[in-house]
Each structure stands twice: as C-alpha cells, then as structure tokens.
N, C-alpha and C positions, 0 to 999 in steps of 0.2 A: 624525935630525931631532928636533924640537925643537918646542914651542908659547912663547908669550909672557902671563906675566899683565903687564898692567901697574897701575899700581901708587903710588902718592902716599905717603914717608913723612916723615918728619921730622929735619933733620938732627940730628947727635950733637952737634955741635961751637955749631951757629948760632941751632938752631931753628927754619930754614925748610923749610917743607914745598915737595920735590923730588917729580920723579917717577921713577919706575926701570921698569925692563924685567926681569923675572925669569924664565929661562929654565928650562924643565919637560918632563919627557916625560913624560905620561900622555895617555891618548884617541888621538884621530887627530892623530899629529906631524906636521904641516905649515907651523909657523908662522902658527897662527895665532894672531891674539891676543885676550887675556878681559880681564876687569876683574870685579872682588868680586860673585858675583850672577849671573854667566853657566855657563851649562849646556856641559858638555864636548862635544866633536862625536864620536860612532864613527863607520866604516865605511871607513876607508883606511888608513895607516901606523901601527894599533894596537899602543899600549904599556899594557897593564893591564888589567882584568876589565869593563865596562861596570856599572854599576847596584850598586855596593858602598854598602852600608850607611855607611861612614867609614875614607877613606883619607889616609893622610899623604904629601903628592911633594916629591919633595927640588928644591927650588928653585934659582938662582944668578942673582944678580943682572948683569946688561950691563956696565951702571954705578954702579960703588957711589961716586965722588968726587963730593961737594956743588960743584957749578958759582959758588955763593957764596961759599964758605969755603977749598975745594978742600980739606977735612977726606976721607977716607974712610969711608964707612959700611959698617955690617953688609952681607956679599956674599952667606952661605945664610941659606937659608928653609926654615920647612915649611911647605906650601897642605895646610889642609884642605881635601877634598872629599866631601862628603856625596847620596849618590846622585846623582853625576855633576853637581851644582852647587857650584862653589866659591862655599868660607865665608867663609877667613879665609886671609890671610898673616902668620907671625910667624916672630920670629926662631929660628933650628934651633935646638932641644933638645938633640943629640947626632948626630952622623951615624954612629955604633954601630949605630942604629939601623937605617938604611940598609945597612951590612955584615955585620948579619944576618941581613937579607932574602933570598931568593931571587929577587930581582925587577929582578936587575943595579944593583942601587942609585938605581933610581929610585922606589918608592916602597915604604909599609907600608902594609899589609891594619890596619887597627882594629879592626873586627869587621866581621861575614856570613862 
C-alpha cells in the first residue's frame, strides 16, 4: 500500500499549473491523502520510524502528462518530511540514494 500527496506543479512544456497525485510509502499506508503542511498518520500499515528528525521518501507521480499540452512531466520525487510533517516536494536528486538505503527503497533517514 501506498499514501497520496497531492500536489500543484507547473507544466515543463506550457506553464500551467496542474495538479498531480504522488504516490509514497511512509507512515500508515492506506491511501491516504496530504497536501504540503499535513502531519503523517501512525498506527496501522506502518512504513518507516515515526518522529525522524528529516527524512527523504521516494515519490512517483499518478500522473505526469499535462492535460493542456499532453507534454509529460517530471514522474519521481523526493517529499521531505520533518518530524512527521511534510515540507516540501521536488524533483529526485538521484534514486542511488534510495538503492542504498536499507529501507526497500522507499525512503532515506537525513538525520536522528
């Protein structure tokens, strides 16, 4: 299972701002969904440690094609999360990062 951030970005191609669904496993995966500023839920299908200092979760988008332009946009992410409230969504860094993990490739410990 899976949770949803959702999500407003900007197309590549048009410059209209879209919205997208980015699919994540960390906290209690149940689909459910956040948006920038929402506090992760524990206590049932738990993926990751509760209360981390800053972690990185490997994201993937629903839908990445601009419904305007039908351009394709950026599909991974990484969600910061900082004691269990997401920060921020941007585009992946590397997903190295995730295949060095111990953590099945869904996210990186940052620090605690």
């Amino acid at each position: 299972m899976y949770n949803i951030l959702q999500e407003a970005i900007v197309c590549v191609n048009c410059n209209k701002r879209i919205k997208i669904s980015i699919q994540f496993s960390f906290g209690d995966t149940w689909l459910f969904r956040y948006k920038i500023g929402d506090t992760i839920r524990w206590g049932g299908n738990d993926k990751g440690i509760p209360n981390l200092p800053l972690v990185k979760v490997y994201g993937l988008a629903e839908e990445a094609v601009c419904p305007f332009c039908n351009t394709e946009n950026l599909k991974e992410y990484d969600i910061i999360i900082k004691k269990d409230v997401i920060q921020v969504s941007r585009a992946m860094e590397s997903y190295e990062h995730y295949l060095s993990s111990a953590n099945e490739g869904d996210y990186v410990i940052l620090s605690g």
